[in-house]
Z-matrix of the N, CA and C atoms (Angstrom, degrees):
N
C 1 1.463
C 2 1.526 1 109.00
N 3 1.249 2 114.98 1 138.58
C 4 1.600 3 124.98 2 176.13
C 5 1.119 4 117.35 3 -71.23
N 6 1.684 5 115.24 4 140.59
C 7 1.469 6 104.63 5 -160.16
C 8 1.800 7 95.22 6 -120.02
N 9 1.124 8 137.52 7 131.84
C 10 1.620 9 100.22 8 150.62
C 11 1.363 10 132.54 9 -60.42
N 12 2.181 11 93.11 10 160.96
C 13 1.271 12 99.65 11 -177.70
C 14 1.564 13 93.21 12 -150.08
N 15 0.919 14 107.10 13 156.69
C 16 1.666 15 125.29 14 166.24
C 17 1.486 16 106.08 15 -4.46
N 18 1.426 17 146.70 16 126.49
C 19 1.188 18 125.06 17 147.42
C 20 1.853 19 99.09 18 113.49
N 21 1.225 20 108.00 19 -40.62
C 22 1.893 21 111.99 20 177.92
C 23 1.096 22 97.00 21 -47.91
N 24 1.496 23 122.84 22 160.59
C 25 1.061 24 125.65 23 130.75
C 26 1.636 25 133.05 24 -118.81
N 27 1.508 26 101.47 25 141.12
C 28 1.682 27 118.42 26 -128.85
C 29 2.054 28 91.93 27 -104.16
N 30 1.285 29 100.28 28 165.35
C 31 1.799 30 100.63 29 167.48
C 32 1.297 31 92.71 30 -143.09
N 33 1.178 32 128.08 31 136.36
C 34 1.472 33 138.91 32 -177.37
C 35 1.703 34 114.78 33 -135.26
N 36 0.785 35 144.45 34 130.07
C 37 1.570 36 146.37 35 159.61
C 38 1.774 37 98.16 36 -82.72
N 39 1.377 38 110.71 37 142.15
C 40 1.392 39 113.60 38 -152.24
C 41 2.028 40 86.18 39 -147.07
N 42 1.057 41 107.54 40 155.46
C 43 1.168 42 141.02 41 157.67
C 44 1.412 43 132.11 42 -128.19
N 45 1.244 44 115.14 43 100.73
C 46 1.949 45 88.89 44 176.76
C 47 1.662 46 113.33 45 -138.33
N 48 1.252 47 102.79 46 143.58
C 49 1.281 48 127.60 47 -155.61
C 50 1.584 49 98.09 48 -104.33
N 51 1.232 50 119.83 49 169.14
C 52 1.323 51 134.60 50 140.36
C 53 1.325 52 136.24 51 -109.67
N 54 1.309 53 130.55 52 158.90
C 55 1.521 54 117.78 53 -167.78
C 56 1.785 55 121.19 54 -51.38
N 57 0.920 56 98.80 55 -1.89
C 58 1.803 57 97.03 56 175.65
C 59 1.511 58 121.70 57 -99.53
N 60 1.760 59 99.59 58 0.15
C 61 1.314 60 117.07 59 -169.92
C 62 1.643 61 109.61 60 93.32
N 63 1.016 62 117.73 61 -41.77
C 64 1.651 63 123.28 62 -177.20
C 65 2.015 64 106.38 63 -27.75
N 66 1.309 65 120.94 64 129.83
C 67 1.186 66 131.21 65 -170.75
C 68 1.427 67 97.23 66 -85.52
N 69 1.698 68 128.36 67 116.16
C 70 1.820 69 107.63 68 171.63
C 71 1.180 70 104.85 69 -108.83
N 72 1.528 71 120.66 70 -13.88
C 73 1.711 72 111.39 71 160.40
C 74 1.510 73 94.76 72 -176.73
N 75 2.065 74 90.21 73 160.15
C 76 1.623 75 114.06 74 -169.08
C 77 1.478 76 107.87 75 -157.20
N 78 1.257 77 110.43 76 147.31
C 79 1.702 78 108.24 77 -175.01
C 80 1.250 79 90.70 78 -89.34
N 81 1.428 80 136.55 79 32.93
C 82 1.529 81 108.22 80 -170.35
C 83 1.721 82 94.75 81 -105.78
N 84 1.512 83 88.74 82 134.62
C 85 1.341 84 109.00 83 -179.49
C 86 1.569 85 107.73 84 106.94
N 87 1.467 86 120.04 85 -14.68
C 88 1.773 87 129.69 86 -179.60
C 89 1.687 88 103.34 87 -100.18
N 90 0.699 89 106.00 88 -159.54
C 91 1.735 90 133.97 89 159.82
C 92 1.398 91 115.09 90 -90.13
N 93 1.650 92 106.72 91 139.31
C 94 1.767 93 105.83 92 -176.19
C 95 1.260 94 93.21 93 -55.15
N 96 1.549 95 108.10 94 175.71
C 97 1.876 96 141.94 95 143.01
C 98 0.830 97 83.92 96 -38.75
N 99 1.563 98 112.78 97 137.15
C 100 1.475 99 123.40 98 133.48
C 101 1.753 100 109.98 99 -122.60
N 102 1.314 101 112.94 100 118.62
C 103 1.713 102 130.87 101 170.07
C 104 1.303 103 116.07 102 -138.91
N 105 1.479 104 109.26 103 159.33
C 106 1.303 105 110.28 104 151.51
C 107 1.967 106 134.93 105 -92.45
N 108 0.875 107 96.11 106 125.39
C 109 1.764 108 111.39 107 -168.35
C 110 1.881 109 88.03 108 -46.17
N 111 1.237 110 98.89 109 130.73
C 112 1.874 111 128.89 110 157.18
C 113 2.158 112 88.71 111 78.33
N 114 0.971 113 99.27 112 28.45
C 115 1.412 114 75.77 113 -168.62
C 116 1.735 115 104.63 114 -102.66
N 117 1.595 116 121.79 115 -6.97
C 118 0.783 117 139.92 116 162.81
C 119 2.178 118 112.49 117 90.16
N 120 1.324 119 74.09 118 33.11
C 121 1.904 120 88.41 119 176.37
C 122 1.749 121 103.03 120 -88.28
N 123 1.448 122 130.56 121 -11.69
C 124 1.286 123 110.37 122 165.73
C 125 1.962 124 108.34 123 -148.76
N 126 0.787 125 103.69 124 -166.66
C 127 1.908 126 111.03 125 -163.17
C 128 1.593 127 98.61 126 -56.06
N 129 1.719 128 112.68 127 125.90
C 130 1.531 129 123.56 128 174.28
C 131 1.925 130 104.91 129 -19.81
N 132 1.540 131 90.79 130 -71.01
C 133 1.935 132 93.06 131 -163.26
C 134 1.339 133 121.03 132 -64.69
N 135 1.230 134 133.62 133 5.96
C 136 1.168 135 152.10 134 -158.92
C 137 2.070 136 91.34 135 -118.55
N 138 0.967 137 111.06 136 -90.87
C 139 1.373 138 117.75 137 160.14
C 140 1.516 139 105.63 138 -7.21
N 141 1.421 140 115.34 139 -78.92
C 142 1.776 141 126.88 140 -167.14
C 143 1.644 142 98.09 141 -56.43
N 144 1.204 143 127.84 142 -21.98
C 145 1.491 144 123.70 143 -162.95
C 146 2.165 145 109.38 144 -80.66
N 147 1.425 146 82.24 145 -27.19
C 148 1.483 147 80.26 146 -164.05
C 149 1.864 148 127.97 147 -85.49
N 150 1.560 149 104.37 148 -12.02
C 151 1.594 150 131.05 149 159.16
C 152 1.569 151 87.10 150 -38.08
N 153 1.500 152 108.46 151 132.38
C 154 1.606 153 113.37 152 169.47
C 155 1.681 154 127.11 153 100.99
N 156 1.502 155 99.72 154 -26.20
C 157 1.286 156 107.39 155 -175.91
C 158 1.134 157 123.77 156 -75.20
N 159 1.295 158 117.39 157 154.55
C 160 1.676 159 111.96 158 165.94
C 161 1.580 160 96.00 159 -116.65
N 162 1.791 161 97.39 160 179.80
C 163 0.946 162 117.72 161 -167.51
C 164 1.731 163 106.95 162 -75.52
N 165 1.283 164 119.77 163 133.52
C 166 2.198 165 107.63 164 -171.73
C 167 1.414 166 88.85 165 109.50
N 168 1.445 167 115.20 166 -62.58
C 169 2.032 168 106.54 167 -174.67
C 170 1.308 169 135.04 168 -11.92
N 171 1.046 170 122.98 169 94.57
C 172 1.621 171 115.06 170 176.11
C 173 1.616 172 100.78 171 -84.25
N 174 1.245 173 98.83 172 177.85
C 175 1.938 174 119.14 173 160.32
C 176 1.186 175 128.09 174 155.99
N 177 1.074 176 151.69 175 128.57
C 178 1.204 177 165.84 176 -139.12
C 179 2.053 178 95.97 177 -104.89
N 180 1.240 179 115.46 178 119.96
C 181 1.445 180 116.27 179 178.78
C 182 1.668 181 107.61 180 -126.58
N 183 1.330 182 119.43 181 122.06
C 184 1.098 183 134.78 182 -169.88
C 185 1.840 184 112.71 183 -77.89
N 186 1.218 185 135.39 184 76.29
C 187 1.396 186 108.58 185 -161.90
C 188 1.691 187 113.85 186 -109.97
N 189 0.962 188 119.21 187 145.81
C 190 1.494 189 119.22 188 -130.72
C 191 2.111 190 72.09 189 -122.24
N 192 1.880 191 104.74 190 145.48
C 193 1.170 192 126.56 191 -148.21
C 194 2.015 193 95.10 192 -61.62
N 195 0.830 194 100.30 193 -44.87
C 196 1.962 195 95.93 194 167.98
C 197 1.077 196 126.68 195 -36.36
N 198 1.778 197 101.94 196 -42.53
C 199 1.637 198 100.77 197 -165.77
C 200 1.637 199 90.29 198 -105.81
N 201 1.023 200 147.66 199 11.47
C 202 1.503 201 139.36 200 165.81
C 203 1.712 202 110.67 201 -99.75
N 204 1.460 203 111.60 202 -96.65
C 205 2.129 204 119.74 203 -163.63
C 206 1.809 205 83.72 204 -106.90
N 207 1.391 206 136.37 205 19.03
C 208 1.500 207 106.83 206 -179.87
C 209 1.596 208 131.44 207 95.08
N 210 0.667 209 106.37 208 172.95
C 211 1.879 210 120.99 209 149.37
C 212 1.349 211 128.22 210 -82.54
N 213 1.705 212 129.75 211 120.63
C 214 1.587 213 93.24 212 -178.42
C 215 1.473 214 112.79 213 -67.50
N 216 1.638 215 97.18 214 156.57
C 217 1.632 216 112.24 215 166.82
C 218 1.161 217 121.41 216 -69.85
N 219 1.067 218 142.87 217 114.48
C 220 1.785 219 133.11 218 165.97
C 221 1.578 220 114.58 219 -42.16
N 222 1.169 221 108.65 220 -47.32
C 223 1.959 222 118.05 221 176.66
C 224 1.315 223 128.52 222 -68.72
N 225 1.621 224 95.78 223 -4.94
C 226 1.736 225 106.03 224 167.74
C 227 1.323 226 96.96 225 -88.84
N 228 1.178 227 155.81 226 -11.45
C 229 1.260 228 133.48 227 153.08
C 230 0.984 229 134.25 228 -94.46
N 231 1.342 230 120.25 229 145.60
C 232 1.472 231 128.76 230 -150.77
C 233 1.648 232 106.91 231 -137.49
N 234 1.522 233 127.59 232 148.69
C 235 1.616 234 114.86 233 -170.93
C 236 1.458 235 88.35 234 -117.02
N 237 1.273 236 132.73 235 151.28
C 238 1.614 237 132.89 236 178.55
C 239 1.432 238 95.30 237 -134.48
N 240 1.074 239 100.23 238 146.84
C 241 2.312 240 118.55 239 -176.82
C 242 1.764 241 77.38 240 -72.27
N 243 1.706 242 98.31 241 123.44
C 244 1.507 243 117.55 242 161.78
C 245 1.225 244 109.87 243 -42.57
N 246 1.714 245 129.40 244 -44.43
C 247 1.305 246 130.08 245 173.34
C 248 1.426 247 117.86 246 -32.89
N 249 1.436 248 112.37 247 -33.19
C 250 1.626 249 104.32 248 -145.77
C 251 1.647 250 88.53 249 -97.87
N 252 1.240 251 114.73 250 4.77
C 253 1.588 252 123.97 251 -165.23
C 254 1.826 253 101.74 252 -88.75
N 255 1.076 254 127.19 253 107.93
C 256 2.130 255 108.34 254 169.13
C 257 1.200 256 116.01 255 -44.34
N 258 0.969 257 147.75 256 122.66
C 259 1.454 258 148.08 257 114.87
C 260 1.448 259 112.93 258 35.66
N 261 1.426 260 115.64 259 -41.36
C 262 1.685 261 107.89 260 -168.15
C 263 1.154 262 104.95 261 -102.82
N 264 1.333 263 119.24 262 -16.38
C 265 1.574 264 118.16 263 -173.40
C 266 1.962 265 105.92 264 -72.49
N 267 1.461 266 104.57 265 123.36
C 268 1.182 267 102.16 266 -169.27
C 269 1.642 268 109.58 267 -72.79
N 270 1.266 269 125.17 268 159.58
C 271 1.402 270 143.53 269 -174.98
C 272 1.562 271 141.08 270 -128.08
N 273 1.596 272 87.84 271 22.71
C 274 1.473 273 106.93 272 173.70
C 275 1.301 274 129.32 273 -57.96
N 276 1.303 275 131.28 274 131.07
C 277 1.545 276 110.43 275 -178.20
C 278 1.822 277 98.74 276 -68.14
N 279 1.482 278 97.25 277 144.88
C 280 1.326 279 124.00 278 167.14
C 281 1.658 280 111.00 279 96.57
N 282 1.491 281 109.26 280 -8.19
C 283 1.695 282 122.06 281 166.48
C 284 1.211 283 105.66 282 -55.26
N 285 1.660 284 108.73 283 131.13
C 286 1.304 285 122.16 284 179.95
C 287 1.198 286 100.58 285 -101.83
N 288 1.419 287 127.50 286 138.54
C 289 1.809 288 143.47 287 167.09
C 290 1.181 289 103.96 288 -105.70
N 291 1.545 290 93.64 289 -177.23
C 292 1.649 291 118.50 290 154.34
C 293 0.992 292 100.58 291 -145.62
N 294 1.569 293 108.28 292 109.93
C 295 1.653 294 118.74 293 142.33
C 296 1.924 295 124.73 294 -51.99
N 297 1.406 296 111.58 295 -172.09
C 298 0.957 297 120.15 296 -174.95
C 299 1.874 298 113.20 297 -129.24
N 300 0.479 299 142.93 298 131.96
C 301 2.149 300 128.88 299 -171.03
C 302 1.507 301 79.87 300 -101.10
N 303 1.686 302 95.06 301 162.46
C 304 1.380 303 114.28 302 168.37
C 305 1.412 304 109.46 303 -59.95
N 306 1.406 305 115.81 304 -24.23
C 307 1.851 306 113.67 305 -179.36
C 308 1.525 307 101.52 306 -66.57
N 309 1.144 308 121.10 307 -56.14
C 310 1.287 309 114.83 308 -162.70
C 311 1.435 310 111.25 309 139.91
N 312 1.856 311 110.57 310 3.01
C 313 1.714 312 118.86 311 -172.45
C 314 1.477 313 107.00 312 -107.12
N 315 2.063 314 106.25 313 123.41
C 316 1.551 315 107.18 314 -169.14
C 317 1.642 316 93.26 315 -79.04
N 318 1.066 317 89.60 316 144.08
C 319 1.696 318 101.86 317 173.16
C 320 1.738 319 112.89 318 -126.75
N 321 0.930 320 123.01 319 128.52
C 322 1.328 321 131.86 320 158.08
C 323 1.595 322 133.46 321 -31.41
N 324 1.280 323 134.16 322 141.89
C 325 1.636 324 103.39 323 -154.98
C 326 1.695 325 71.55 324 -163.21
N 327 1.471 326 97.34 325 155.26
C 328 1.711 327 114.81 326 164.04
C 329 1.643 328 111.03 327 -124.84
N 330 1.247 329 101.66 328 121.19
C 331 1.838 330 105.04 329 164.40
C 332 1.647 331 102.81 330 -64.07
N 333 1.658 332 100.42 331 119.43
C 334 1.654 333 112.54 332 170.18
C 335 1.308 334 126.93 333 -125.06
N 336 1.596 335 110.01 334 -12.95
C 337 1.368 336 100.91 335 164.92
C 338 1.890 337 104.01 336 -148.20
N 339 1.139 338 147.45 337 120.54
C 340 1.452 339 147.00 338 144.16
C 341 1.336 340 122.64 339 -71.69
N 342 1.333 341 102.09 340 142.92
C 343 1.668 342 102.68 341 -169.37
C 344 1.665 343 84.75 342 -156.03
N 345 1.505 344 126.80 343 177.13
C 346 1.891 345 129.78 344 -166.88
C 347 1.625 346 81.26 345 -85.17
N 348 1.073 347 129.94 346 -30.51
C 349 1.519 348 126.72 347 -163.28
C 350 1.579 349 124.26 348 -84.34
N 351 1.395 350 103.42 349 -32.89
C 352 1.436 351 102.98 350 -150.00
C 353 2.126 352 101.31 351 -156.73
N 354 1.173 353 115.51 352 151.55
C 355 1.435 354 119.10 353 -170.06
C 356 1.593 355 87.65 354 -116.30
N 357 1.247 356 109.35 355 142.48
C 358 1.912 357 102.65 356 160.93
C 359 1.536 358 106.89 357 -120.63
N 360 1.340 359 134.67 358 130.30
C 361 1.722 360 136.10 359 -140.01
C 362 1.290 361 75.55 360 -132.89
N 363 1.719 362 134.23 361 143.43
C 364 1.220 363 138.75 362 -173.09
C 365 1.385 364 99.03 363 -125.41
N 366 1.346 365 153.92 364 102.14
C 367 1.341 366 162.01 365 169.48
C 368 1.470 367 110.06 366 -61.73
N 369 0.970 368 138.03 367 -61.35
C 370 2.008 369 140.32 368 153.70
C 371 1.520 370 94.20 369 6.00
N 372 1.047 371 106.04 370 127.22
C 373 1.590 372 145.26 371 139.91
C 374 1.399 373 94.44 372 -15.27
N 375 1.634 374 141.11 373 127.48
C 376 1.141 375 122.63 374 177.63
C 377 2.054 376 113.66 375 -67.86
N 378 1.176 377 85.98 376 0.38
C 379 1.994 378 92.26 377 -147.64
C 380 1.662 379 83.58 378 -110.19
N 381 1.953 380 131.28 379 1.16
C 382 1.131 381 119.05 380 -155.77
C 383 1.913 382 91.20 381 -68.54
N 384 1.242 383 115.28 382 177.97
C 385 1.352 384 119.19 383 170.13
C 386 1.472 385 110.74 384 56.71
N 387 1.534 386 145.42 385 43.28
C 388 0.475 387 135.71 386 -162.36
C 389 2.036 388 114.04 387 -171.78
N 390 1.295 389 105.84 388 108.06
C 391 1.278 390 114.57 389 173.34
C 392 1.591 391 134.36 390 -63.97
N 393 1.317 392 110.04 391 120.06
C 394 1.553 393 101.26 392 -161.42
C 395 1.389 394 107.66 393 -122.48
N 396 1.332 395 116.16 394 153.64
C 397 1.968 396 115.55 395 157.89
C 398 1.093 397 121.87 396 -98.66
N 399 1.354 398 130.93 397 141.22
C 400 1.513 399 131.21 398 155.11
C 401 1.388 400 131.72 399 -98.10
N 402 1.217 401 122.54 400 92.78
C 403 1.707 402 110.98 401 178.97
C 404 1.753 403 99.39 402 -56.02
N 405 1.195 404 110.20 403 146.93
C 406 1.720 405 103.50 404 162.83
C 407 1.382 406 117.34 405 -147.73
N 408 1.180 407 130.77 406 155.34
C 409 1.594 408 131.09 407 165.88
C 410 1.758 409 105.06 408 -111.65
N 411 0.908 410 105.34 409 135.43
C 412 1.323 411 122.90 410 176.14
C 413 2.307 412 122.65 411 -70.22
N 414 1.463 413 122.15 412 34.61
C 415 1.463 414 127.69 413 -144.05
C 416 1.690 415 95.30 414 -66.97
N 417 0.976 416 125.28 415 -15.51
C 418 1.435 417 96.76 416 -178.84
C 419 1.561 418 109.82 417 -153.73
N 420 1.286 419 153.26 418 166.78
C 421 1.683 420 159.51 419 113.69
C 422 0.959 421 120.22 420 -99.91
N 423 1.660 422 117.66 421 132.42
C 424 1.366 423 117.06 422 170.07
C 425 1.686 424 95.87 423 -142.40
């Protein structure tokens, strides 16, 4: 039986949870993952789990906030004068945007704090700081 190794590329149906049980994403109901193993297309501990498998494999992989989105950064957040904000753009805490960088790259952003003065936009990985599980099945190698 074929096992993975470094370099395959794998299809998996995935579940993943966070420690409270809360579901933050699952292919169920899509099409598996499709990547190649070590090549660094999805989260370190997730990656390291799948060396060994065959095709049918289930297992549950515990991956702890280092080896998944990080630590948050303090310097990914940034406060902007409410002024410079439109009017329509909503400002809820936990509203996700897209900013713009001086390059020209939209990036993803979380509203985390409002005040009459000032917006604070959180750039972090929503999942940074944060320990997760993956149930997985192993559906295909090629």
């Amino acid at each position: 039986m074929t096992q993975v190794k470094e370099g395959d590329t794998v299809r998996i149906h995935y579940t993943g949870t966070l420690t409270d049980g809360a579901t933050f994403d699952s292919s169920e109901g899509r099409d598996p993952l499709e990547f190649q193993v070590g090549s660094g297309q999805i989260i370190p501990g997730l990656d390291q789990a799948l060396p060994g498998m065959a095709v049918g494999d289930k297992k549950t992989v515990e991956v702890p906030a280092d080896q998944a989105y990080g630590q948050p950064d303090p310097s990914a957040q940034q406060a902007v004068p409410r002024a410079d904000i439109p009017e329509d753009i909503p400002l809820d805490l936990g509203t996700q945007l897209q900013v713009q960088t001086p390059q020209g790259q939209v990036m993803p952003v979380t509203v985390v704090e409002v005040t009459d003065e000032q917006v604070t936009l959180d750039a972090n990985h929503p999942l940074a700081g944060k320990d997760l599980t993956f149930a997985i099945e192993l559906v295909d190698i090629s």
